[in-house]
BAROBA-405045 format. One record per residue: x, y, z of N, C-alpha, C, O in turn; residue in three letters. Coordinates in steps of 0.2 Angstrom, whole numbers, padded with zeros to 4 digits, always signed. Example, Ala and Ser with C-alpha at 12.3 -4.5 7.8 and 13.67 -1.06 7.14 Angstrom:
<atoms>
+0066-0028+0039+0062-0022+0039+0066-0016+0039+0071-0017+0042ALA
+0064-0011+0035+0068-0005+0036+0064+0000+0039+0067+0006+0040SER
</atoms>
This chain:
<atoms>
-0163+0052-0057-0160+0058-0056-0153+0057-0054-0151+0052-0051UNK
-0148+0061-0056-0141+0058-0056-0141+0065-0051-0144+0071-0051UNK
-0136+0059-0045-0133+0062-0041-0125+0068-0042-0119+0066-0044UNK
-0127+0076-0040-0119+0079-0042-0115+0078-0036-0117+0074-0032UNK
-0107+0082-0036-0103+0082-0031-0105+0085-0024-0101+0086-0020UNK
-0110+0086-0024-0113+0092-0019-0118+0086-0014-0119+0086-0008UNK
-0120+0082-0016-0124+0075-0016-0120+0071-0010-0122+0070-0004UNK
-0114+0069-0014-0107+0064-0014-0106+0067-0008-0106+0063-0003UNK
-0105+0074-0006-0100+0076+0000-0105+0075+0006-0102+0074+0012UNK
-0111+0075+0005-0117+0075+0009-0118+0067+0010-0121+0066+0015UNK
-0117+0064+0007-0119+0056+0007-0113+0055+0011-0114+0051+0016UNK
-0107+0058+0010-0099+0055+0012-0099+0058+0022-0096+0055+0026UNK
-0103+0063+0023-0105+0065+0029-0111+0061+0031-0111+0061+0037UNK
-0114+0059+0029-0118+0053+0031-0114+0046+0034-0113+0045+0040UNK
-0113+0044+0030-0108+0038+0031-0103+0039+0037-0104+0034+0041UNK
-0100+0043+0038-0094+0046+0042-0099+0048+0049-0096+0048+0055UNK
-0105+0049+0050-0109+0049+0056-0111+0044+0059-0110+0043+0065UNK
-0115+0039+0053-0117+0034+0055-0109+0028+0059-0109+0023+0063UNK
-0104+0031+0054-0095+0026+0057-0097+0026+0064-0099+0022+0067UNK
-0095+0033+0067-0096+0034+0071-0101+0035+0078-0100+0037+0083UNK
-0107+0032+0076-0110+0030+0079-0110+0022+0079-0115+0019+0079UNK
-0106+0021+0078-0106+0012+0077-0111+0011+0074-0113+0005+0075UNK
-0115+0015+0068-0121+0012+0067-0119+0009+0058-0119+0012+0053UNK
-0119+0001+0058-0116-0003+0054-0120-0002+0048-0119+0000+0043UNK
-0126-0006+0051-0132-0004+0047-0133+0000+0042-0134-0001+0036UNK
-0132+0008+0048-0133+0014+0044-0128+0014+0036-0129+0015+0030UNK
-0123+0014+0039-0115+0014+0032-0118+0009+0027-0119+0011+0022UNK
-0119+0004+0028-0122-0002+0022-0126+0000+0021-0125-0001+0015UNK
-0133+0004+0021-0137+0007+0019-0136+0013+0013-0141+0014+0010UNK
-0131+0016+0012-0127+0021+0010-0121+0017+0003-0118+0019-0002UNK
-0122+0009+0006-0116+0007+0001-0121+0003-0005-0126+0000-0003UNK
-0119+0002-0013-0121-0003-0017-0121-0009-0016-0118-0013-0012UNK
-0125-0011-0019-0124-0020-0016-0121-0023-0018-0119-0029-0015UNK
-0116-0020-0025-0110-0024-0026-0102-0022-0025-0097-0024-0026UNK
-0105-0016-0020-0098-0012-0015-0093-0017-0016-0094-0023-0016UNK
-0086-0012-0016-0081-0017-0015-0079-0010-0011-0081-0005-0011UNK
-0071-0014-0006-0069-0011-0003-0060-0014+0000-0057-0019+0001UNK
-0056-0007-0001-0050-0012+0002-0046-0009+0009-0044-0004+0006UNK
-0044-0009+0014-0041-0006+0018-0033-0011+0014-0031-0016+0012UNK
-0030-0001+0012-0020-0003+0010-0015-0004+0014-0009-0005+0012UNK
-0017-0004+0022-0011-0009+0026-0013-0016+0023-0008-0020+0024UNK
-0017-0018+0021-0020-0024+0023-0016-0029+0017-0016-0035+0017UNK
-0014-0024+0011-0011-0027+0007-0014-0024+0000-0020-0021-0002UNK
-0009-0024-0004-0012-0020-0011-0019-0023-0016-0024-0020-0018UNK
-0019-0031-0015-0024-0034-0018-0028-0035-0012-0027-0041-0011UNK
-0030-0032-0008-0033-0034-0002-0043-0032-0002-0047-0031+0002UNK
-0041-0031-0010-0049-0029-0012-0055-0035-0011-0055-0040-0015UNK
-0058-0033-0007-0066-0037-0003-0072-0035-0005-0072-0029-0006UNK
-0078-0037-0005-0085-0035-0005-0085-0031+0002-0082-0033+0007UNK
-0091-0024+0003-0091-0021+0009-0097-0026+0010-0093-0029+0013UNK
-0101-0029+0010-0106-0034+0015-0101-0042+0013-0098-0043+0008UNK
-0102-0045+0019-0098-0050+0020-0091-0048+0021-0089-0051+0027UNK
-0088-0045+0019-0079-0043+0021-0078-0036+0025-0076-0036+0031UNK
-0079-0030+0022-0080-0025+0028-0082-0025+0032-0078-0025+0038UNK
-0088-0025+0032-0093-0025+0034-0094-0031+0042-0098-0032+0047UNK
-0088-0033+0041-0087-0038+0046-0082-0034+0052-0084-0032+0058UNK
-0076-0032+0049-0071-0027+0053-0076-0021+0058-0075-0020+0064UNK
-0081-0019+0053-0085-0013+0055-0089-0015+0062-0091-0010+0066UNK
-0090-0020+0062-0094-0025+0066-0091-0026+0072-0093-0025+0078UNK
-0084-0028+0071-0080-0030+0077-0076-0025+0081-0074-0026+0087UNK
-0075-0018+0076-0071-0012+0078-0073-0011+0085-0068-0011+0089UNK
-0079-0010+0088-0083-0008+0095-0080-0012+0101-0077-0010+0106UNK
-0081-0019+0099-0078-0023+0105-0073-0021+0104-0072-0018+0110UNK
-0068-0021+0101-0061-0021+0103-0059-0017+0105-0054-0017+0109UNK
-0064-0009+0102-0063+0001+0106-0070+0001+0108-0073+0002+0103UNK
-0073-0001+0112-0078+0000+0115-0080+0008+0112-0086+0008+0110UNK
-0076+0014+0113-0076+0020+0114-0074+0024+0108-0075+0030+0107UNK
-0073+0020+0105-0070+0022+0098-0073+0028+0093-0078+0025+0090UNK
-0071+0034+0091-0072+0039+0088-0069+0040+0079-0064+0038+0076UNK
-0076+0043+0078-0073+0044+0070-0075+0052+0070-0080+0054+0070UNK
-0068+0056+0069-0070+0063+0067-0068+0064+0059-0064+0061+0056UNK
-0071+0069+0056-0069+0071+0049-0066+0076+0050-0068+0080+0054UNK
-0060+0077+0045-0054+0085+0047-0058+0088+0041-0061+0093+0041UNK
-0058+0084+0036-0060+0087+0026-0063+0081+0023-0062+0075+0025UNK
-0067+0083+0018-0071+0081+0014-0069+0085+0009-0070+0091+0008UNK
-0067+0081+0004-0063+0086-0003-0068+0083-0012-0067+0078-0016UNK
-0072+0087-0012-0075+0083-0019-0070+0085-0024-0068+0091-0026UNK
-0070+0076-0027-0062+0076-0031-0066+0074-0038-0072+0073-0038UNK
-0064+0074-0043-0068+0073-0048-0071+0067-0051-0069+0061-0051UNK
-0075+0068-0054-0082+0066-0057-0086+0063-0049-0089+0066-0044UNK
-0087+0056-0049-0089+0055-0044-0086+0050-0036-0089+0045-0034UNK
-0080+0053-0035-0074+0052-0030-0076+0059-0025-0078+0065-0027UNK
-0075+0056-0018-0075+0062-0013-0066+0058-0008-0065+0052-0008UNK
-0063+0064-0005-0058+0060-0003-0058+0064+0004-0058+0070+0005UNK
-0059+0058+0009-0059+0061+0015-0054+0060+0020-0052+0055+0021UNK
-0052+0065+0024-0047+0065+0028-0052+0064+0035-0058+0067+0034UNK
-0050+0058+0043-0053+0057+0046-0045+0057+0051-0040+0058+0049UNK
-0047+0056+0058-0048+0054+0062-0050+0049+0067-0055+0050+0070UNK
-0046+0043+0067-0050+0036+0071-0047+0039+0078-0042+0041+0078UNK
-0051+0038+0083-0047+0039+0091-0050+0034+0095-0055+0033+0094UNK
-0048+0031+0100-0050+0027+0108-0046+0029+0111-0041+0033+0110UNK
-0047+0023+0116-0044+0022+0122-0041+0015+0119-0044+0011+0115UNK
-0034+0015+0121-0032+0009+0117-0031+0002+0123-0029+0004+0129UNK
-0032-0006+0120-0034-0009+0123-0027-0015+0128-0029-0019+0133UNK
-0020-0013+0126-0017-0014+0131-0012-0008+0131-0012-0003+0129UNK
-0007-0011+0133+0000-0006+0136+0004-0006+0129+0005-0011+0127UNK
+0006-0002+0126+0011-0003+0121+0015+0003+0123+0014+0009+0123UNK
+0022-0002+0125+0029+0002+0129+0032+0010+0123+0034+0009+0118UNK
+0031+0014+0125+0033+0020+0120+0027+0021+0116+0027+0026+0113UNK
+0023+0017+0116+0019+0022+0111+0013+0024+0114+0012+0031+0114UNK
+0008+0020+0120+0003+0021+0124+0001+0017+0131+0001+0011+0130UNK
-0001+0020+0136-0003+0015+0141-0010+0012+0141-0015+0016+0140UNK
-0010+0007+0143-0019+0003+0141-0024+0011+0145-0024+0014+0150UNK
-0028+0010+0139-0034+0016+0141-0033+0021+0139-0037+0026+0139UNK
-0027+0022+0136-0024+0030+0134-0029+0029+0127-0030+0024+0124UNK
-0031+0037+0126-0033+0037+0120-0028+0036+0115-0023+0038+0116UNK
-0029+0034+0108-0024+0035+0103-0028+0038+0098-0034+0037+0099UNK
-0026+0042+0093-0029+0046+0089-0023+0043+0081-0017+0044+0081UNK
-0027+0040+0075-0023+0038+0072-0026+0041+0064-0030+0037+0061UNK
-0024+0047+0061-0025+0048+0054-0028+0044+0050-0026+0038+0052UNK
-0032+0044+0044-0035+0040+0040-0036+0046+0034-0037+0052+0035UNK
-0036+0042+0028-0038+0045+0023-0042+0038+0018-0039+0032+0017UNK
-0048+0040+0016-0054+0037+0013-0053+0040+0007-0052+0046+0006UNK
-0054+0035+0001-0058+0039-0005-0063+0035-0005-0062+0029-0004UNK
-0070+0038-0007-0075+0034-0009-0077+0038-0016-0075+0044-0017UNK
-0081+0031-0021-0085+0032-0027-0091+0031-0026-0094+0028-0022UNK
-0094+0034-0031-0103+0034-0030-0106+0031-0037-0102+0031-0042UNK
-0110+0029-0038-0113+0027-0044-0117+0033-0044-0117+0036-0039UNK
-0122+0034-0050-0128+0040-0051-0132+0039-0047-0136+0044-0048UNK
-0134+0035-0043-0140+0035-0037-0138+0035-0031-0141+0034-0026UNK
-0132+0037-0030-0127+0042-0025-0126+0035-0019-0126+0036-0013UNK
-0125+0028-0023-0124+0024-0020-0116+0023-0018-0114+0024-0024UNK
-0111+0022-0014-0104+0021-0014-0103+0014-0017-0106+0009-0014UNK
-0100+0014-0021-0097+0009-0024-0091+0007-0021-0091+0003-0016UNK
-0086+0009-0021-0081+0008-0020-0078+0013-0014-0078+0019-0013UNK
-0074+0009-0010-0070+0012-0003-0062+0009-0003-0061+0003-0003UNK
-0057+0015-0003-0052+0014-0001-0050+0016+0006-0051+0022+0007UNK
-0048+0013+0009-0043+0016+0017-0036+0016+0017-0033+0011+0015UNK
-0034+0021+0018-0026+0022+0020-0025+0025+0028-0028+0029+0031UNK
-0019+0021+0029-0019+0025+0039-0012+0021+0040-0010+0016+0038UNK
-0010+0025+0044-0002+0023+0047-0003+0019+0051-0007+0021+0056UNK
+0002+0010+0051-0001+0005+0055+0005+0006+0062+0007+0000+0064UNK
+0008+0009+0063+0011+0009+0065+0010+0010+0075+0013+0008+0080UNK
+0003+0011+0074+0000+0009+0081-0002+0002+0082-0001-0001+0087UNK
-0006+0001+0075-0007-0006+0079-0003-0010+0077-0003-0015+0080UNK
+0002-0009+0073+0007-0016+0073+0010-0015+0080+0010-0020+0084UNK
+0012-0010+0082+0013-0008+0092+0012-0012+0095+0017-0015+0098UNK
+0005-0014+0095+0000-0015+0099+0001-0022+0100+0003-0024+0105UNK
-0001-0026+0093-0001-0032+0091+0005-0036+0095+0004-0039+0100UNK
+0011-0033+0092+0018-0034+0095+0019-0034+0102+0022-0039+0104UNK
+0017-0029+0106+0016-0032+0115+0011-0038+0117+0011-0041+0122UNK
+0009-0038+0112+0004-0044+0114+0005-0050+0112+0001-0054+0115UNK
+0011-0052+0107+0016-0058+0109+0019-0060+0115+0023-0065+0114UNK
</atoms>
């Protein structure tokens, strides 16, 4: 049974709960087994498999934000079978960065997702875009 856009946004609400439950699991459950996936701070060719490569990020995010939140603002079914989602990543950020945050301040940092589905409303493919402009911050006091 081929899954429509009404499916996709439902599937893409799934995913984005399970994020935020840290539950890793749950999201890989949701993706194909031959998922690819790229975060574009990371670089334009920086396209990886989501098990083994994502999937590892996904893993490590909690230690780093113990506390770490994933909210969705929008869920936009884009066409054929593309959903493009605007999110919210926020914690408590994990040292001091002078002008931007003091250690433990929450930081709240925009993202936008497009995910693809194949006909059995598996996610194929995942893009992230987000302003690095906190964690390069970050990074940088920590030199």
């Amino acid at each position: 049974m081929e899954t429509n856009a009404k499916d996709y946004v439902s599937i893409a609400h799934q995913f984005f709960a399970a994020y935020d439950a840290h539950d890793v699991d749950g999201m890989l459950a949701l993706c194909a087994d031959g998922a690819l996936g790229r975060y574009a701070p990371y670089g334009r060719e920086s396209v990886v498999p989501i098990r083994g490569g994502i999937d590892v990020i996904w893993r490590a995010f909690p230690n780093a934000v113990p506390n770490f939140r994933v909210k969705v603002i929008d869920l936009i079914a884009a066409e054929g079978n593309t959903v493009v989602i605007q999110a919210e990543m926020s914690g408590p950020i994990p040292a001091e960065v002078p002008g931007v945050a003091k250690k433990g301040q929450d930081v709240h940092i925009p993202h936008c997702y497009i995910l693809r589905f194949d006909a059995d409303g598996k996610i194929t493919r995942l893009d992230a875009y987000w302003d690095n402009t906190v964690l390069n911050s970050i990074q940088a006091s920590a030199v």
